[in-house]
Residue frames as qw, qx, qy, qz and C-alpha x, y, z in Angstrom:
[[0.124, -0.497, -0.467, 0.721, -4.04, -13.10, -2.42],
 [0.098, -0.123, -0.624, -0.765, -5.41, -11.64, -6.17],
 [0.553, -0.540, -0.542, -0.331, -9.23, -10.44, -4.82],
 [0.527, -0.348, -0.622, 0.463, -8.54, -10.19, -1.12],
 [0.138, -0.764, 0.240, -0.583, -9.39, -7.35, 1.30],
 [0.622, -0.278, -0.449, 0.578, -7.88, -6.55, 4.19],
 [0.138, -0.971, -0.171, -0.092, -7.31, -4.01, 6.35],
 [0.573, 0.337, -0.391, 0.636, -4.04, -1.72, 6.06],
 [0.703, -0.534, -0.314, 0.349, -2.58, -0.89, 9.78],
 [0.316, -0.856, 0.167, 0.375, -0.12, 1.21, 9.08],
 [0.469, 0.747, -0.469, -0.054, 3.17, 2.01, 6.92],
 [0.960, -0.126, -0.143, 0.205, 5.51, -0.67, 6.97],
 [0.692, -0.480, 0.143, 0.519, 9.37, 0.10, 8.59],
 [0.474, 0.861, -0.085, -0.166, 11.56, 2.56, 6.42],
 [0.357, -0.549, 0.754, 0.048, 13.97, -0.05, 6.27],
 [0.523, 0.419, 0.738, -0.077, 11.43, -2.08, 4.72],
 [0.429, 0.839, 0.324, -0.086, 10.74, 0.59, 1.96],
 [0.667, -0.345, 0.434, 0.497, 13.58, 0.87, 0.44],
 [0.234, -0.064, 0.783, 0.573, 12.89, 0.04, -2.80],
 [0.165, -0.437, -0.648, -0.602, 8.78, 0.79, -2.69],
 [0.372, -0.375, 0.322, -0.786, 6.44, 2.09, -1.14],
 [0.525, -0.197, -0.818, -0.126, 5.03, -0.54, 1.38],
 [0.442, -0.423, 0.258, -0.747, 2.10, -0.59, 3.93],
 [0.112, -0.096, 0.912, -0.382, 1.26, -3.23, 6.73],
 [0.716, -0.186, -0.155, -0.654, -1.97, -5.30, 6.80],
 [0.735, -0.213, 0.627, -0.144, -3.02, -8.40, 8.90],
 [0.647, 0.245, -0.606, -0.392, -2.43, -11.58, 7.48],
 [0.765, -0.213, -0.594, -0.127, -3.47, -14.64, 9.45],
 [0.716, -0.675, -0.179, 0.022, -2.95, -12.89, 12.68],
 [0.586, -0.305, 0.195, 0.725, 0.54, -11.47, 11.79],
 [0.385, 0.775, -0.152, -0.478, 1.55, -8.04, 9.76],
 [0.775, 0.270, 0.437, 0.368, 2.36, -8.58, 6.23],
 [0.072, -0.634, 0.261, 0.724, 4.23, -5.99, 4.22],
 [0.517, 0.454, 0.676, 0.263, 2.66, -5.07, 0.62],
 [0.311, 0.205, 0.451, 0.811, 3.43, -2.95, -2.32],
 [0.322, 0.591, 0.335, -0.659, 0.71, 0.12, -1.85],
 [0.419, 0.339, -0.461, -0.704, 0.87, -0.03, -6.23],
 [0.216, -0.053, -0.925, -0.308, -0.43, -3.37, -6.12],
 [0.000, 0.357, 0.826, -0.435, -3.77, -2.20, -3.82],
 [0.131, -0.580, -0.356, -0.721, -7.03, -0.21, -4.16],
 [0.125, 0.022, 0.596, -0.793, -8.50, 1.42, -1.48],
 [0.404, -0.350, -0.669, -0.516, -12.11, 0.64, -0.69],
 [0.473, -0.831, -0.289, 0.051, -14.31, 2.38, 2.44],
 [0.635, -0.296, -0.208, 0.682, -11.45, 5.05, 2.67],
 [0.131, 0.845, 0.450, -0.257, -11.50, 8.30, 3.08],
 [0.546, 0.831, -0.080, 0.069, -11.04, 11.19, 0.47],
 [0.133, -0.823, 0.550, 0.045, -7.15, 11.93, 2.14],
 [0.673, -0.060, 0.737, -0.033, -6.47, 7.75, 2.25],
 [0.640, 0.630, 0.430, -0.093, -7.96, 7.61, -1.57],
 [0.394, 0.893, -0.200, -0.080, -5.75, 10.54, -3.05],
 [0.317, -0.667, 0.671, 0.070, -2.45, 9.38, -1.57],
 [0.674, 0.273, 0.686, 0.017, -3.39, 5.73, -3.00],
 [0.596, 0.738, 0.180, 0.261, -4.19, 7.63, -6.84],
 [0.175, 0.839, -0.514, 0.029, -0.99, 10.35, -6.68],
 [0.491, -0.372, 0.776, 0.134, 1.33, 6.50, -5.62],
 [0.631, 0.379, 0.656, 0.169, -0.34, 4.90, -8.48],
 [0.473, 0.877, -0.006, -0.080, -0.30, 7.99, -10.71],
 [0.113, -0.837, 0.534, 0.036, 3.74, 8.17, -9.99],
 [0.666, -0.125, 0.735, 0.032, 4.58, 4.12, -10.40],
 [0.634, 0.712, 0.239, 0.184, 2.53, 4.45, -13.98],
 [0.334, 0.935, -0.121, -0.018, 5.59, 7.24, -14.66],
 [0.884, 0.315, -0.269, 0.216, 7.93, 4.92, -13.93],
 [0.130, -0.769, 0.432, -0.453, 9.03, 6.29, -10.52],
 [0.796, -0.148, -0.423, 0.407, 11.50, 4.26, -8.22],
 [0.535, -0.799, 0.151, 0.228, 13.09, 4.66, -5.06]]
């Protein structure tokens, strides 16, 4: 999936996020939970964008759940 876009849907369960932060996107017609540190954001807006760079600034420092 390395290269793909998609569109994210929503946050995934907080049952699900346990351990990371994780947000919902289609995959073949079904959600798929994924890692928000493993995404970029692309066509989103400035609020969508920052939240994305302060999760990715905080992962680089070696924050965990």
């Amino acid at each position: 999936m390395a290269g793909d876009e998609g569109e994210i849907v929503g946050m995934a369960p907080e049952e699900e996020c346990e351990h990371d932060m994780l947000v919902l996107m289609r995959w073949e017609r079904r959600p798929l939970a994924v890692p928000l540190a493993q995404l970029v954001g692309i066509a989103v807006d400035d609020q969508t964008r920052q939240g994305i760079e302060d999760w990715h600034y905080w992962v680089a420092r070696g924050y965990e759940f």
